[in-house]
Wavefront OBJ file of the C-alpha trace (Angstrom):
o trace
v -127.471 191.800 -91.072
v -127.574 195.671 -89.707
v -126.947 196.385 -86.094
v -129.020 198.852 -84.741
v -127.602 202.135 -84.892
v -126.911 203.506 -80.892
v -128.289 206.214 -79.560
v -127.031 209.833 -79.652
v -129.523 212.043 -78.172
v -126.369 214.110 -76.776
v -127.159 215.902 -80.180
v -130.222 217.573 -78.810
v -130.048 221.227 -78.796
v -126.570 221.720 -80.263
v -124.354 223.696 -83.279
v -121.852 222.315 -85.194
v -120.126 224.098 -88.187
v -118.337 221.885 -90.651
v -115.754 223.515 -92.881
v -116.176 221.652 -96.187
v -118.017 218.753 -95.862
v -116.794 215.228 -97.300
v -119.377 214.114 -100.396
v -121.275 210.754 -101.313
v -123.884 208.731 -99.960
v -122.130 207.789 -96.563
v -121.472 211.426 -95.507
v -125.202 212.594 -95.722
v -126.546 209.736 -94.319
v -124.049 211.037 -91.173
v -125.633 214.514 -91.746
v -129.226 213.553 -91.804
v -128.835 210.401 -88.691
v -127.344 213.846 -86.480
v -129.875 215.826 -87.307
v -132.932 213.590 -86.629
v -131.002 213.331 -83.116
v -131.919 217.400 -82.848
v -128.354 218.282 -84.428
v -127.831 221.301 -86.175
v -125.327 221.923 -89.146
v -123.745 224.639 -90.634
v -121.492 224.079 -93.564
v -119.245 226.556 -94.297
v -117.819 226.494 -97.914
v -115.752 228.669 -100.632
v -117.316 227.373 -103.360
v -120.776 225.757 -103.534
v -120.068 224.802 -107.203
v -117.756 221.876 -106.309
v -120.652 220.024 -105.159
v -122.713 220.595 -107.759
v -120.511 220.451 -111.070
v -123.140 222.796 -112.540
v -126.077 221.250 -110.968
v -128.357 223.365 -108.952
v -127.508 224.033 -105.235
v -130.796 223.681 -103.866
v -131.269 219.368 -105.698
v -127.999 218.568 -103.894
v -128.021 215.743 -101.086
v -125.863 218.388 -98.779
v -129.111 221.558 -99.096
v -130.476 219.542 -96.251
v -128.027 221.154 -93.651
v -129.565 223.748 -91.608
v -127.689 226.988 -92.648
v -124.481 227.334 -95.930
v -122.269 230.135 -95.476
v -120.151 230.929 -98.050
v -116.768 232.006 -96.919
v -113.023 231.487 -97.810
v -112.769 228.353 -96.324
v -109.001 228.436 -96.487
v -108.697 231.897 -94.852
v -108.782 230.604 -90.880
v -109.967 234.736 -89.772
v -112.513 234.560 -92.371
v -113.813 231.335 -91.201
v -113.661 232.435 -87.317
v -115.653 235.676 -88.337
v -118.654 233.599 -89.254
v -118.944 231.468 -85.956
v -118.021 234.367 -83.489
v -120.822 236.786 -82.197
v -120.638 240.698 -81.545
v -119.727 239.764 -77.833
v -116.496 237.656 -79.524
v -118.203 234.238 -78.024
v -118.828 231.200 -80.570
v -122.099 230.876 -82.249
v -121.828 226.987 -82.576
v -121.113 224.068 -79.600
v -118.599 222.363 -82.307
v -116.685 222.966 -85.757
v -115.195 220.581 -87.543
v -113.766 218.926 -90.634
v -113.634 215.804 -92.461
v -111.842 217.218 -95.476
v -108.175 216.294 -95.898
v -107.885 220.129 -97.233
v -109.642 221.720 -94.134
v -108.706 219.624 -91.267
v -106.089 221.519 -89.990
v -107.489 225.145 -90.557
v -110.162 223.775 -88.315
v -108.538 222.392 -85.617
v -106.832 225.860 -85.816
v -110.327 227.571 -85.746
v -111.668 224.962 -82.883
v -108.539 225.679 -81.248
v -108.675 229.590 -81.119
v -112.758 229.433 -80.081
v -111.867 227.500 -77.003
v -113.879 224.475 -78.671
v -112.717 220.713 -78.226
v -110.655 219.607 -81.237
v -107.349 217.810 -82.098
v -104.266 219.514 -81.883
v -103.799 221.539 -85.026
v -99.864 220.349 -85.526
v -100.816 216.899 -85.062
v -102.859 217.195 -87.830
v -100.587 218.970 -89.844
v -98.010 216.459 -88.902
v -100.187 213.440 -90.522
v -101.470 215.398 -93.620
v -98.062 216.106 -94.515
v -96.639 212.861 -95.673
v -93.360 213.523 -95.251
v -93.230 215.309 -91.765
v -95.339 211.778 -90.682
v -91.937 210.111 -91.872
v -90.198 212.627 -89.673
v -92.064 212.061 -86.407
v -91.934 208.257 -87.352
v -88.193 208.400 -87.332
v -86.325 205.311 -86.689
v -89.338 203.162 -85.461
v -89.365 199.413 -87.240
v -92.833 199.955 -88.388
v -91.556 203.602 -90.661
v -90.810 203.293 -94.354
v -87.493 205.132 -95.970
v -88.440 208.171 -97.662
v -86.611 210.843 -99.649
v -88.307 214.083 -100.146
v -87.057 215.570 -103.720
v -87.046 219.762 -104.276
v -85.287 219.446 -107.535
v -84.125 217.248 -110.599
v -80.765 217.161 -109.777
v -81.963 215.046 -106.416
v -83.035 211.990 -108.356
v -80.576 209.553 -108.504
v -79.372 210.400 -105.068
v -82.620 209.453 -104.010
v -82.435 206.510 -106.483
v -79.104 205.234 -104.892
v -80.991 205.839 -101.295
v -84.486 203.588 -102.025
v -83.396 201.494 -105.089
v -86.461 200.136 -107.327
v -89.366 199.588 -107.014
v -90.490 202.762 -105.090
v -93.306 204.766 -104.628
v -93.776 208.529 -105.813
v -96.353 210.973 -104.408
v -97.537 214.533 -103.712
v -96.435 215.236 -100.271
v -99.827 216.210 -99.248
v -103.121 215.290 -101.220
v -106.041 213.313 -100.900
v -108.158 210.507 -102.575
v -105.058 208.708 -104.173
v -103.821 211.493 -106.344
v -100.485 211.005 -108.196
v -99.558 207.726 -106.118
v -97.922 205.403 -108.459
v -94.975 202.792 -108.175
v -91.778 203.586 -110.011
v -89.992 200.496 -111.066
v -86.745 202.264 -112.439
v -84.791 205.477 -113.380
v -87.214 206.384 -116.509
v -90.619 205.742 -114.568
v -89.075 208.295 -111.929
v -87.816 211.309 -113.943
v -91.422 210.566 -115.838
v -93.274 210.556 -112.220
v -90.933 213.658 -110.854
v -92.048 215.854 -114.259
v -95.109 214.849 -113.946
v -95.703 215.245 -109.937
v -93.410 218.486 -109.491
v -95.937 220.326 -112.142
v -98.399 220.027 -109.507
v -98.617 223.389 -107.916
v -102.049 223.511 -106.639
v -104.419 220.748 -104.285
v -107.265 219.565 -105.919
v -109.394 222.256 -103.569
v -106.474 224.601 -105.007
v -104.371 225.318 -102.271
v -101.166 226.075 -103.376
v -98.666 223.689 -103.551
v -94.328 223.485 -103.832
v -94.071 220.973 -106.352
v -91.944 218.717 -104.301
v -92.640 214.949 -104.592
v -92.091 211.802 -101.999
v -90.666 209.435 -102.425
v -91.006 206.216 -100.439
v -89.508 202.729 -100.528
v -91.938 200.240 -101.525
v -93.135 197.599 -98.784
v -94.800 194.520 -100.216
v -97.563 193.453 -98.409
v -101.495 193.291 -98.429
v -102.668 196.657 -97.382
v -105.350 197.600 -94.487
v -106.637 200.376 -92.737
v -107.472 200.618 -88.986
v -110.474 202.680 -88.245
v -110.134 204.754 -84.657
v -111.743 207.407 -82.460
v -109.078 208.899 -79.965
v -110.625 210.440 -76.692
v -108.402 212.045 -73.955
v -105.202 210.507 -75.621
v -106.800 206.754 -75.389
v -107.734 205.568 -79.136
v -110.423 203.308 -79.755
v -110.274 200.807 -82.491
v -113.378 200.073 -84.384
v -112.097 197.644 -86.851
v -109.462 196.503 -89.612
v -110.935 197.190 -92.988
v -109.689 195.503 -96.038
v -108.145 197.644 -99.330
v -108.657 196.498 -102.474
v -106.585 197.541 -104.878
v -106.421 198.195 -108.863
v -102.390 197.941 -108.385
v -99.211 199.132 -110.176
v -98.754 201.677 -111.060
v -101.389 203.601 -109.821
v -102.729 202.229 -106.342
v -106.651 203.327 -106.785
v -108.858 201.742 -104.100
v -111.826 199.082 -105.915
v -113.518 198.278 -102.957
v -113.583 197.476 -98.692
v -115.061 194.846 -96.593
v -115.277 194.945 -92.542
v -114.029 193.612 -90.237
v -110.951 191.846 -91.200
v -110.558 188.685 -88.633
v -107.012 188.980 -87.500
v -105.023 186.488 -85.233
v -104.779 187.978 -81.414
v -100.662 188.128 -81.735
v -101.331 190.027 -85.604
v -104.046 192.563 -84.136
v -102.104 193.440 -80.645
v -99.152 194.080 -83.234
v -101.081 196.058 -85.441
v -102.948 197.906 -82.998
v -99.818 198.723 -81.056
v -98.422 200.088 -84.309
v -101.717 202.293 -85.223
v -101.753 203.650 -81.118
v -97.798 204.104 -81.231
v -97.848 206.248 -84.374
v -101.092 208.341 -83.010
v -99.156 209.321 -79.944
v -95.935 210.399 -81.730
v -97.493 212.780 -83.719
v -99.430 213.869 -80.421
v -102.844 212.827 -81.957
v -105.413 212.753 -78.602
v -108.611 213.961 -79.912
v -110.919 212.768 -82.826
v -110.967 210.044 -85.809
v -108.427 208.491 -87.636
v -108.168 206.403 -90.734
v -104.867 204.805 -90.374
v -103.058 202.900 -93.701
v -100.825 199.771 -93.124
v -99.208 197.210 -94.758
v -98.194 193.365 -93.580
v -94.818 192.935 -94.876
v -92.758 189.865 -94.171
v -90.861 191.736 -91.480
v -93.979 193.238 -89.428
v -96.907 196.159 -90.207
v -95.745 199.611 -92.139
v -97.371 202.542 -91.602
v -98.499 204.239 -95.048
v -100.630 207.309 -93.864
v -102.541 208.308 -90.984
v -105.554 210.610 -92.202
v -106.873 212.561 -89.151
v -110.640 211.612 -90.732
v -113.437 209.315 -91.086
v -113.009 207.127 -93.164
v -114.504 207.695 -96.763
v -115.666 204.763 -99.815
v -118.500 203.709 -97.961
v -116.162 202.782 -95.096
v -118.064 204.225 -92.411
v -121.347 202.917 -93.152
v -119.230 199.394 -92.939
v -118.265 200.309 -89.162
v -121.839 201.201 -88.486
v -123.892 198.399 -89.921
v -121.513 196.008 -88.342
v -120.720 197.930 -85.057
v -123.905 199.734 -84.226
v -121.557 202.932 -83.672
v -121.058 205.839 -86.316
v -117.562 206.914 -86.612
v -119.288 210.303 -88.300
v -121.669 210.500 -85.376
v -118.860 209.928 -82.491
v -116.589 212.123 -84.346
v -119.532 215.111 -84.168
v -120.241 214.012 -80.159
v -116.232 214.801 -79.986
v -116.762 217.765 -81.363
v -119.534 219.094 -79.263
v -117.624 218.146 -76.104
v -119.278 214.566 -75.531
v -117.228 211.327 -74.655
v -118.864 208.635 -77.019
v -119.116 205.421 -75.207
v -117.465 203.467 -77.890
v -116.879 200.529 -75.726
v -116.696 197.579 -75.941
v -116.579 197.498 -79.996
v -118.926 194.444 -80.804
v -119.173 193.007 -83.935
v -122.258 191.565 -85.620
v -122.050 190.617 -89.355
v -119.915 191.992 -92.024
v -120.308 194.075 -94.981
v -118.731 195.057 -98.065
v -118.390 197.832 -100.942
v -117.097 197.909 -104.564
v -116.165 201.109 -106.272
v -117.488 201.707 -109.485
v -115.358 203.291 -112.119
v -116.270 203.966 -115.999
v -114.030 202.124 -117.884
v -114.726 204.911 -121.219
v -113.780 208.771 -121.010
v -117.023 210.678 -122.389
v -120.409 211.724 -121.544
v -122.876 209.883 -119.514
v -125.158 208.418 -121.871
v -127.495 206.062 -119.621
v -126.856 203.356 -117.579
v -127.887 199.959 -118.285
v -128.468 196.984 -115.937
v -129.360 199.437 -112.778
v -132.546 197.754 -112.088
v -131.029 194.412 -112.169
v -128.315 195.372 -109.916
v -130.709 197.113 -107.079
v -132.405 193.922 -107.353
v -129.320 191.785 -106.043
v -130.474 190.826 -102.034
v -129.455 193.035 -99.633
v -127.559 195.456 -101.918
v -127.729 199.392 -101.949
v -126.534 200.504 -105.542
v -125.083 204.399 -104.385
v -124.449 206.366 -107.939
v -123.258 210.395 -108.002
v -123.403 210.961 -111.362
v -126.217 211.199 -113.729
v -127.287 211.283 -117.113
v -125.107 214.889 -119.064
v -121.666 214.324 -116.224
v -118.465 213.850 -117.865
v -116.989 210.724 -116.620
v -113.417 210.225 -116.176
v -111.236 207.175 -116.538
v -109.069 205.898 -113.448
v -106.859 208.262 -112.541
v -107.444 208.571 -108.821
v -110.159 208.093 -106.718
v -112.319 211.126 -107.637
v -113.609 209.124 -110.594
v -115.632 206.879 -108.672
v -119.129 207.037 -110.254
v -120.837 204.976 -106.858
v -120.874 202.189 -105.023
v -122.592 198.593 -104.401
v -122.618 198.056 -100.878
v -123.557 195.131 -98.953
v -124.193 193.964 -95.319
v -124.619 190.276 -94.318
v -123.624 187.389 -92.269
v -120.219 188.182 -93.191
v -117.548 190.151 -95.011
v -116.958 187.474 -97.659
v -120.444 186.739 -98.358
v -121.214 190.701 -98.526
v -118.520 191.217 -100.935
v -119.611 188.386 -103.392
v -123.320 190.241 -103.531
v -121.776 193.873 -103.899
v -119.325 192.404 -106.604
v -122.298 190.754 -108.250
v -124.221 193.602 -108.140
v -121.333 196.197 -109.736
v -120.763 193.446 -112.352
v -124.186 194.163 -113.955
v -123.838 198.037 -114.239
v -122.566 199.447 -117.033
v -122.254 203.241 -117.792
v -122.387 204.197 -121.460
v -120.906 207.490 -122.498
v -120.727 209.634 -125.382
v -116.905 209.344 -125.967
v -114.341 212.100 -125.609
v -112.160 211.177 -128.807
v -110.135 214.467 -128.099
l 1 2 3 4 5 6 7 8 9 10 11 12 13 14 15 16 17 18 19 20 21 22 23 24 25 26 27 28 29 30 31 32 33 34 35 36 37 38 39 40 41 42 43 44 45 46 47 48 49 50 51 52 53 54 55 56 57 58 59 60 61 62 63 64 65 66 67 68 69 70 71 72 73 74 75 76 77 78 79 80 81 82 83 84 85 86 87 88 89 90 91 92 93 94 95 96 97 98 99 100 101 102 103 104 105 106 107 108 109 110 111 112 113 114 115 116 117 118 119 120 121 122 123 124 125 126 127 128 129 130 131 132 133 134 135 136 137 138 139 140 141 142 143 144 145 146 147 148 149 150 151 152 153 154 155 156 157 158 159 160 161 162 163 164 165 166 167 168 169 170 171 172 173 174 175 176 177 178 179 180 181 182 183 184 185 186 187 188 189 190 191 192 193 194 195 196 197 198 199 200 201 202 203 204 205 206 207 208 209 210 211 212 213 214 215 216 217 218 219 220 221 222 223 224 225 226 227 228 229 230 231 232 233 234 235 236 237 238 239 240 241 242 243 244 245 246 247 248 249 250 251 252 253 254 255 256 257 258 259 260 261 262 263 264 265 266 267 268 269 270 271 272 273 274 275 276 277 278 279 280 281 282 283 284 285 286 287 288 289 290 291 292 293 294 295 296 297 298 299 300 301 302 303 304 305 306 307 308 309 310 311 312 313 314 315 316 317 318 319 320 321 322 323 324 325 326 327 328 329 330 331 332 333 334 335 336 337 338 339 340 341 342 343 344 345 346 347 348 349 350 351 352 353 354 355 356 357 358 359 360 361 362 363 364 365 366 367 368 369 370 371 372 373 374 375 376 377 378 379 380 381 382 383 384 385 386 387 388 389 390 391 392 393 394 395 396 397 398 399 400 401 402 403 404 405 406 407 408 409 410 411 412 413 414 415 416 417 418 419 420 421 422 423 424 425 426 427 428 429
């Protein structure tokens, strides 16, 4: 079951630039529904080989946008000069960014153009882990957190959190370094380890100091929101499947999570509370919680759409894009979100290589495209070097699913990713 996607012919006739645009099947499907709406796209980018890992340029899903500009995308004059005519007015109706790395820089660069955007320190208060613990202060719904510069700091912040806690990059994306620390030689292992870390994974540069939070146990969600004029919308509660300790790699998502009213009023109020501390009014949000035994914790709030399929979930079951709204946001246009219906559910399993090597073949493809109703969504091919979990960046694709329901969706996509299997040319090195 698919609602039918609404209408945004608000697109007609306008710009946007993106600064770094977010990859995988879900993301250009966004790209090409705007544009056959009369969008146009610019995608501004530092480094064109990141999407293509050697590949050429021109065979990539993104070569459909309308103009790439090369530019530092993590220099925010740079990045103005490109959208800013001779007569110092913008080129483009919108710029934007979905990428954790880029977010703020453009809401910065929106900011200084006199284009609609979220406030830049909001955003830089939620992609910063540990300043989101700082605005969160003393609210029931926070987690304790100890953010470590140095060695010697460790078994203060030992004595602080006691075991088990988590350990994390204060800023990164897709998962990267999160693991649980269950006692005083998993954390000097996860501090040498973490602190070494001195550049993002777009190479920003980084301090080396690591978070640490308390661990909450508790099934873990995210809420899925579009904030306009300070008001946020909820789309939905998506579920978070886990691989677990230590690392805490998502496996797969289904939509929408049925809640009880007194559970969802609680857990909205939490997702809307944090939003307005960190003075979040304008754009999308992917908000992380957990339900703990004393009430929802807030894990991160990523000032995004969603990624992992997620927002093709929202759409099929909604009829609304969260990409789509997020672009009419960014062109100046109110999306008329409500009132969020839902029809259906749907589902999606990550697919991960469980062998380090070269991608031989795959085997069991055609069987798995022919499970009903399932879309089998692969970025890799034959020659890429696959990687084994680490973090969510070695996610070879997706099976996704719609259908009369979340549960039923995720059996088929399950089904589906159970028949694939990637065989490599193994790295013995």
């Amino acid at each position: 079951m698919t609602t039918p996607l609404a209408d945004y012919a608000q697109f007609a006739g306008k710009r946007i630039a993106i600064v770094e645009h977010m990859q995988n099947h879900p993301f250009v499907l966004g790209l090409r529904q705007a544009q056959e709406h009369g969008l146009e796209v610019w995608l501004l980018t530092g480094d064109r080989s990141w999407y293509t890992h050697g590949h050429d340029w021109d065979t990539h899903p993104l070569a459909i946008v309308d103009q790439v500009i090369d530019v530092d995308t993590t220099d925010l004059d740079a990045v103005l000069a490109v959208v800013t005519g001779e007569d110092g007015a913008p080129l483009v109706d919108g710029l934007t960014s979905f990428s954790d790395y880029h977010t703020e820089l453009a809401a910065r660069a929106a900011q200084r153009l006199g284009l609609p955007g979220p406030d830049p320190e909001a955003v830089r208060t939620a992609n910063i882990k540990d300043h989101l613990r700082i605005a969160l202060g003393d609210e029931p719904f926070n987690i304790p957190h100890v953010l470590v510069g140095h060695r010697g700091q460790l078994d203060e912040a030992a004595r602080r959190l006691g075991f088990p806690m988590i350990a994390k990059p204060p800023a990164e994306a897709i998962s990267y370094g999160v693991r649980r620390v269950d006692d005083m030689a998993g954390l000097v292992e996860a501090w040498e380890e973490l602190s070494a870390v001195r550049h993002s994974l777009r190479g920003q540069p980084r301090s080396g100091d690591v978070l640490l939070e308390q661990y909450v146990e508790g099934e873990e969600v995210s809420v899925e929101t579009m904030t306009v004029d300070g008001h946020t919308h909820v789309f939905g509660v998506t579920s978070k499947d886990l691989f677990g300790d230590p690392a805490y790699i998502e496996c797969g998502h289904t939509f929408p999570v049925p809640l009880s009213d007194e559970e969802r009023d609680e857990l909205y109020h939490v997702v809307r509370t944090t939003l307005e501390m960190i003075g979040y009014r304008h754009g999308p949000c992917h908000t992380e919680v957990r339900r703990t035994e004393s009430g929802w914790r807030i894990i991160e709030a990523n000032p995004r759409t969603p990624s992992s399929c997620m927002t093709m979930l929202v759409t099929d079951v909604t009829g609304r894009s969260p990409i789509l709204d997020a672009w009419l946001l960014t062109i100046g246009v109110t999306p008329p979100i409500e009132p969020v219906v839902h029809r259906g559910g749907a589902a999606v399993r990550m697919i991960y290589p469980t062998r380090r090597g070269t991608l031989s073949h795959i085997d069991g493809l055609e069987a798995a495209a022919a499970v009903e109703n399932v879309q089998v969504l692969l970025h890799v091919e034959k020659g890429d070097h696959l990687l084994q979990r680490m973090d969510n960046s070695s996610c070879v694709g997706f099976t996704y699913c719609n259908g009369p329901d979340r549960l039923a969706a995720q059996e088929l996509a399950d089904k589906a990713a159970a028949l694939l299997d990637f065989v490599v040319e193994e790295d013995l090195r």
